[in-house]
MARVEX-814212 format. One record per atom (N, C-alpha, C, O, CB): residue in three letters; x negated, y negated, z negated. Coordinates in steps of 0.05 Angstrom, whole numbers, padded with zeros to 5 digits, always signed. Glycine has a CB too. Layout:
// MARVEX-814212
ALAXYZ/...
***
This chain:
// MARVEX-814212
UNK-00016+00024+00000/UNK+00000+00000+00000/UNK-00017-00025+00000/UNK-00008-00046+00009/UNK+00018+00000-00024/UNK-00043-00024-00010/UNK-00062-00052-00009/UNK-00080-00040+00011/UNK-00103-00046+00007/UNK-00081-00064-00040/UNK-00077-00027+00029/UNK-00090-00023+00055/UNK-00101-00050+00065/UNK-00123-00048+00074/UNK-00071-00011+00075/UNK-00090-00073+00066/UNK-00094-00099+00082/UNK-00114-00108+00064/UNK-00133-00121+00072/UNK-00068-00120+00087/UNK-00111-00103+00046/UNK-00140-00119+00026/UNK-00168-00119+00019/UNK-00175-00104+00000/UNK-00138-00117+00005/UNK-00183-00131+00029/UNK-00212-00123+00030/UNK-00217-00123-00002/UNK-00203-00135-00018/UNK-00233-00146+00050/UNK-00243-00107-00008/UNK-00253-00109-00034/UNK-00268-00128-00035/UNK-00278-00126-00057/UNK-00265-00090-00045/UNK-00277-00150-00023/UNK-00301-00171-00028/UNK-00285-00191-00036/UNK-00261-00185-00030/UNK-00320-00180-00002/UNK-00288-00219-00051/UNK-00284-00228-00066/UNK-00282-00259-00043/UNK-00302-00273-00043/UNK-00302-00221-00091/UNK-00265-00265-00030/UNK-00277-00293-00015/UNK-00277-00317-00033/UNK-00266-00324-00054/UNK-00258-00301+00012/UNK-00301-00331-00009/UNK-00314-00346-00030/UNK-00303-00379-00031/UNK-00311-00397-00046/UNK-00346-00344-00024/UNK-00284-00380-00013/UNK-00266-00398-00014/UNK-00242-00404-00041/UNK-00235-00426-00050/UNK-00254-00391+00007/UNK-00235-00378-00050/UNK-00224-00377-00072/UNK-00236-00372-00088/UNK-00231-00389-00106/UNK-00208-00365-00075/UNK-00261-00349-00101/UNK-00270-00357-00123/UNK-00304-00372-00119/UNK-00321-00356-00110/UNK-00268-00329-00141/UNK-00311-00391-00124/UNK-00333-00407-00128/UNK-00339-00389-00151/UNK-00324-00377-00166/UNK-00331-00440-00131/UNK-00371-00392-00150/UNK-00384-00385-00169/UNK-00381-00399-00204/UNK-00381-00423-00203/UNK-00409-00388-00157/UNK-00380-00393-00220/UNK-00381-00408-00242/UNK-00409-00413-00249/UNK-00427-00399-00240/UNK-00367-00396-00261/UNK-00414-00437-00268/UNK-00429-00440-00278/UNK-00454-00424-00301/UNK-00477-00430-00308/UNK-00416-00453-00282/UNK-00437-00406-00306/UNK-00446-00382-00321/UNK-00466-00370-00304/UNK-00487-00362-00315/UNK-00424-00362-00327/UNK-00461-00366-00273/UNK-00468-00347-00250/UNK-00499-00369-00244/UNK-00519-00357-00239/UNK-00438-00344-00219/UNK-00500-00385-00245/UNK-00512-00406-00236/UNK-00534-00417-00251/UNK-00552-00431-00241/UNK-00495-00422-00233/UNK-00530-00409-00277/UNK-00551-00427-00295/UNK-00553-00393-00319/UNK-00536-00377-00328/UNK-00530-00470-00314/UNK-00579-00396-00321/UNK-00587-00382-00341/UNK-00589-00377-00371/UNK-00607-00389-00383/UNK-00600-00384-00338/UNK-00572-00359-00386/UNK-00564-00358-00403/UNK-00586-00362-00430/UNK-00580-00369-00452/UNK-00549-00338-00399/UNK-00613-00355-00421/UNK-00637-00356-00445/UNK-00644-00389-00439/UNK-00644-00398-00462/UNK-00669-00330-00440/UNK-00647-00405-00425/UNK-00656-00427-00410/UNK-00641-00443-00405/UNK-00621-00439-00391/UNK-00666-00424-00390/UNK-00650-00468-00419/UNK-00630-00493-00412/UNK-00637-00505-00374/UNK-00655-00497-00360/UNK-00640-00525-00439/UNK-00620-00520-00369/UNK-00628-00527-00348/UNK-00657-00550-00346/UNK-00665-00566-00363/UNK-00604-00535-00337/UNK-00669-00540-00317/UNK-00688-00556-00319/UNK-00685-00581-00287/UNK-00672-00580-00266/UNK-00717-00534-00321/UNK-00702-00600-00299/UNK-00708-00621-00270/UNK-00730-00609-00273/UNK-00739-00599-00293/UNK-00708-00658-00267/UNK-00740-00609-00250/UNK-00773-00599-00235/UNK-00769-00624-00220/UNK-00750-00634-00208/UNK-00779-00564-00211/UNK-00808-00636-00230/UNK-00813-00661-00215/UNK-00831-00644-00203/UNK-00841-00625-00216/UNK-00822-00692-00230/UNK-00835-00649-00179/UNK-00852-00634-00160/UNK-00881-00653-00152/UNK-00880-00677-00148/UNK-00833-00627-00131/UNK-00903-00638-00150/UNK-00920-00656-00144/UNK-00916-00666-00113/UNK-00922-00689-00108/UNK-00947-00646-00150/UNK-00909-00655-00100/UNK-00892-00661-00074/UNK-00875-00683-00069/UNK-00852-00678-00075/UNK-00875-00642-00069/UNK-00879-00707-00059/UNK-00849-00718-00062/UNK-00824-00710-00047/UNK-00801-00714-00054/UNK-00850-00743-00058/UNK-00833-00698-00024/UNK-00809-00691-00008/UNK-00792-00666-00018/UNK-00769-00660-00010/UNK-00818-00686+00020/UNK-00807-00654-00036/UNK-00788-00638-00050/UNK-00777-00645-00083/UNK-00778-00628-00101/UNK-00802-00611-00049/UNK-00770-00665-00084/UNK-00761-00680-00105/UNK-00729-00676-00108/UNK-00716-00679-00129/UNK-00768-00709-00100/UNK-00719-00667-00080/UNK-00689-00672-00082/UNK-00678-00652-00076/UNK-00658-00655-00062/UNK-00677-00691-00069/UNK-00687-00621-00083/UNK-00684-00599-00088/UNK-00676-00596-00114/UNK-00695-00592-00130/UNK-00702-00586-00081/UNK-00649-00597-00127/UNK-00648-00592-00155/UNK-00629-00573-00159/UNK-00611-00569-00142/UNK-00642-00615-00170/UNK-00632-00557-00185/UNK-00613-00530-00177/UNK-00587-00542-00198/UNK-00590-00561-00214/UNK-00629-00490-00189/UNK-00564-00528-00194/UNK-00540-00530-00208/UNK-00540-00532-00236/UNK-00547-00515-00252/UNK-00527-00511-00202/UNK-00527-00564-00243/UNK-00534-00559-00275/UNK-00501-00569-00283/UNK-00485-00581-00268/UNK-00567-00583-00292/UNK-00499-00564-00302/UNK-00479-00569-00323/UNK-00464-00600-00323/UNK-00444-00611-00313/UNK-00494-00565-00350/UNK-00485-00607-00342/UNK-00484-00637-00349/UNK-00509-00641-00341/UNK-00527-00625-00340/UNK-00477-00647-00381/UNK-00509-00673-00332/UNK-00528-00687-00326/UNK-00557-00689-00333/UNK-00562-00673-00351/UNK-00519-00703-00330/UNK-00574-00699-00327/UNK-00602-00705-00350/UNK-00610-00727-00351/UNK-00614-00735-00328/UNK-00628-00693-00348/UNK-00614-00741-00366/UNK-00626-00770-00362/UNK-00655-00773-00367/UNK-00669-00793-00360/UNK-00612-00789-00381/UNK-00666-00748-00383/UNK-00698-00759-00389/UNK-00717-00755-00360/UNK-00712-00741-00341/UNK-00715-00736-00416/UNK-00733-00767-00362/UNK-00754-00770-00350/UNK-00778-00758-00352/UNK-00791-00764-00373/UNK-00757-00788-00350/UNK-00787-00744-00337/UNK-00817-00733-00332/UNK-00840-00750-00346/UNK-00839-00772-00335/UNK-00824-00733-00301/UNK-00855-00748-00360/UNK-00876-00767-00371/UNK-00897-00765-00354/UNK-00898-00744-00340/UNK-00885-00761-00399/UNK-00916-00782-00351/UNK-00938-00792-00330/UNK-00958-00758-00344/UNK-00954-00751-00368/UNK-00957-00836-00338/UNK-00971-00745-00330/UNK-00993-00730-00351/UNK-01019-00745-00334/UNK-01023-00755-00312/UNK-00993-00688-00351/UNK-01030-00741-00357/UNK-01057-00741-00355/UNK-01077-00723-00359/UNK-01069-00702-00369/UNK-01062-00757-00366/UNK-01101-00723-00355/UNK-01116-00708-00358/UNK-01135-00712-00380/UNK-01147-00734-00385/UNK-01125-00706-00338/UNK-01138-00684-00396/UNK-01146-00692-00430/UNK-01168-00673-00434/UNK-01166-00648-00433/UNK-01118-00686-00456/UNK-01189-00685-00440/UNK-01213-00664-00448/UNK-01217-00654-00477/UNK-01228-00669-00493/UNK-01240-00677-00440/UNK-01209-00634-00483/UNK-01220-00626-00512/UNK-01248-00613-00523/UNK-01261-00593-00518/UNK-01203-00609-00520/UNK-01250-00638-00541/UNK-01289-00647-00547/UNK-01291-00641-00573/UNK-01277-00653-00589/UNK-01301-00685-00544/UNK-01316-00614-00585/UNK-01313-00604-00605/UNK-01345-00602-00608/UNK-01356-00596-00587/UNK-01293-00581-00605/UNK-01358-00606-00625/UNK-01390-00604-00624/UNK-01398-00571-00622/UNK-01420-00563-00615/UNK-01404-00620-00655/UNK-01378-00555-00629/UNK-01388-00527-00625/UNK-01382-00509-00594/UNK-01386-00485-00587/UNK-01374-00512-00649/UNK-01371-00531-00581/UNK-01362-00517-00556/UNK-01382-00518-00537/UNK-01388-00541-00529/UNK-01339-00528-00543/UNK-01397-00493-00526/UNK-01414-00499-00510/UNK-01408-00481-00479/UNK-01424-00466-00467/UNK-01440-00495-00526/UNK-01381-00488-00474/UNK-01375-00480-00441/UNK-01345-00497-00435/UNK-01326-00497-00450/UNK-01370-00438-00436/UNK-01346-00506-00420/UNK-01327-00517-00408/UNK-01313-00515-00380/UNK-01325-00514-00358/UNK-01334-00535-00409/UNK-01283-00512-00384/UNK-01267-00497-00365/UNK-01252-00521-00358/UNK-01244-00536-00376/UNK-01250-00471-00375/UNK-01245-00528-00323/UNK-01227-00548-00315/UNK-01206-00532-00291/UNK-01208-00531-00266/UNK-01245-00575-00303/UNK-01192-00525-00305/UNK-01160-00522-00284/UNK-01135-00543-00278/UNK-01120-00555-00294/UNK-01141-00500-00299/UNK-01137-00543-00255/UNK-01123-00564-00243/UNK-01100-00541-00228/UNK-01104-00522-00213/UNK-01145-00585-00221/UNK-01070-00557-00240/UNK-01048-00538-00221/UNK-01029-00560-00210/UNK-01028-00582-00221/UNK-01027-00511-00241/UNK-01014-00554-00188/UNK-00996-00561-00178/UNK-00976-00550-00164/UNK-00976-00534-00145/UNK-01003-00573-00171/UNK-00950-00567-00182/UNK-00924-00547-00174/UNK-00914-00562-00150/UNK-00907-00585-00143/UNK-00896-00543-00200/UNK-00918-00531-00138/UNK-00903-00531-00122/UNK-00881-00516-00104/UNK-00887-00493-00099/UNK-00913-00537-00115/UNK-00859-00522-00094/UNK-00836-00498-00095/UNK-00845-00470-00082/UNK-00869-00466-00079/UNK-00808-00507-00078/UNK-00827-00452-00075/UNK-00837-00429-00058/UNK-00829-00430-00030/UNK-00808-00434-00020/UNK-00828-00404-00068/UNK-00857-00422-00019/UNK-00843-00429+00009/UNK-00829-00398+00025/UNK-00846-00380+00022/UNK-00872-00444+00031/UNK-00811-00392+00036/UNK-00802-00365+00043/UNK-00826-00359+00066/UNK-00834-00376+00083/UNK-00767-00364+00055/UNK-00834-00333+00064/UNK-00842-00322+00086/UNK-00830-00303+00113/UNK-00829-00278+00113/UNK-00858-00312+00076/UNK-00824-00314+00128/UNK-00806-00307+00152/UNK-00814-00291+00171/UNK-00804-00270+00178/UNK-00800-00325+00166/UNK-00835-00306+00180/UNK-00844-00298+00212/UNK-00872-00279+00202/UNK-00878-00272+00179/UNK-00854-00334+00236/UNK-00886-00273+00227/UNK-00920-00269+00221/UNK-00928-00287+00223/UNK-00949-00285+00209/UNK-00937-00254+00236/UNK-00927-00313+00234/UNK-00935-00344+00237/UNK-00934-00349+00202/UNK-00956-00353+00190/UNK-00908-00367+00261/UNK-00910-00350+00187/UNK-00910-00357+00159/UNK-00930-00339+00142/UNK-00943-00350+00124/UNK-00881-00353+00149/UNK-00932-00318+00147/UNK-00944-00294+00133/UNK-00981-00308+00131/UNK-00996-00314+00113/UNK-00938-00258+00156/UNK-00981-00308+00167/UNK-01014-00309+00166/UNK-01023-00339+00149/UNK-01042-00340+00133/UNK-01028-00309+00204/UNK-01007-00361+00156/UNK-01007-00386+00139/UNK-01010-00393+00111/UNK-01021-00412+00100/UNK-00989-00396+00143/UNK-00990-00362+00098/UNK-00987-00365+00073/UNK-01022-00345+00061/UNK-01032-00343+00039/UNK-00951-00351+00063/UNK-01029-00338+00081/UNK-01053-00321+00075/UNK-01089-00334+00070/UNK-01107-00334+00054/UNK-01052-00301+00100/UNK-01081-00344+00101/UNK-01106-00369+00099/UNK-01102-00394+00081/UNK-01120-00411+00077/UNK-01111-00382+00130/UNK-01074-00395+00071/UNK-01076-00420+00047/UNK-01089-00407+00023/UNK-01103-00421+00008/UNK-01043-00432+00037/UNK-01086-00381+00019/UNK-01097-00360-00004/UNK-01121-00364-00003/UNK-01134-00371-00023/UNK-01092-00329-00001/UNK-01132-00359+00023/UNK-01161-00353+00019/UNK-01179-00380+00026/UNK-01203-00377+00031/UNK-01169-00327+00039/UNK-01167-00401+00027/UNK-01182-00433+00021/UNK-01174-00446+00000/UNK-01185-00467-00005/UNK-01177-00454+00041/UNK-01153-00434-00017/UNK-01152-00445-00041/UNK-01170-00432-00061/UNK-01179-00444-00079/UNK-01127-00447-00049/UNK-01175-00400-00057/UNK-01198-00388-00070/UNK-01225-00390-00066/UNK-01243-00384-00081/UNK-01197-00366-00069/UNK-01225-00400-00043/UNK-01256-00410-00035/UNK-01259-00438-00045/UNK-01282-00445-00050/UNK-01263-00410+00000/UNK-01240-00455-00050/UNK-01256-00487-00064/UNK-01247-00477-00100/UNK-01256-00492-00117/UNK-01233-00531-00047/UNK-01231-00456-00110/UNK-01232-00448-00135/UNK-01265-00437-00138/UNK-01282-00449-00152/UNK-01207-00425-00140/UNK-01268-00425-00129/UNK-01303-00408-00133/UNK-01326-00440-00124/UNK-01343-00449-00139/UNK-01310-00371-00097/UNK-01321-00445-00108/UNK-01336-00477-00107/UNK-01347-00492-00123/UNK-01370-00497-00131/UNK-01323-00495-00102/UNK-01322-00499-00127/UNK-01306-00518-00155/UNK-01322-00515-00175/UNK-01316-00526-00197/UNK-01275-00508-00168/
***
């Protein structure tokens, strides 16, 4: 008698909820990207945010018994999908020139 009725859920009538969307251990986040063009990628939040990202800087910790020093430098940035073999080989040689000025460095 429900022969006519598909089992999939269309998505016209039910939208996802918020529950589905945002992570139950994790408040929502803004990601300031070191990127600017990816600044206006923001994922689904609740309520609003008003704070602001603080400037960072870079901070050396100076101790008279420390005698080796380590400098890591990161930057976020989103994920890029890999598609093609064009994306693949791109995402490969970015690997292996970002490990070659890491060993440099």
């Amino acid at each position: 008698t429900f022969g006519h009725l598909s089992c999939e859920p269309r998505p016209e009538v039910v939208p996802p909820t918020l529950k589905q969307l945002q992570s139950a251990h994790f408040p929502p986040v803004t990601h300031h990207w070191s990127m600017p063009q990816h600044n206006n990628h923001q994922p689904p939040m609740g309520q609003s945010t008003e704070a602001k990202a603080e400037k960072m800087e870079a901070v050396v910790f100076q101790h008279e018994l420390l005698q080796a020093f380590s400098f890591h430098l990161f930057a976020k940035r989103p994920i890029e999908p890999v598609e093609t073999l064009a994306d693949f080989r791109r995402a490969i040689m970015r690997r292996i020139a970002l490990a070659a000025l890491q060993i440099r460095l």
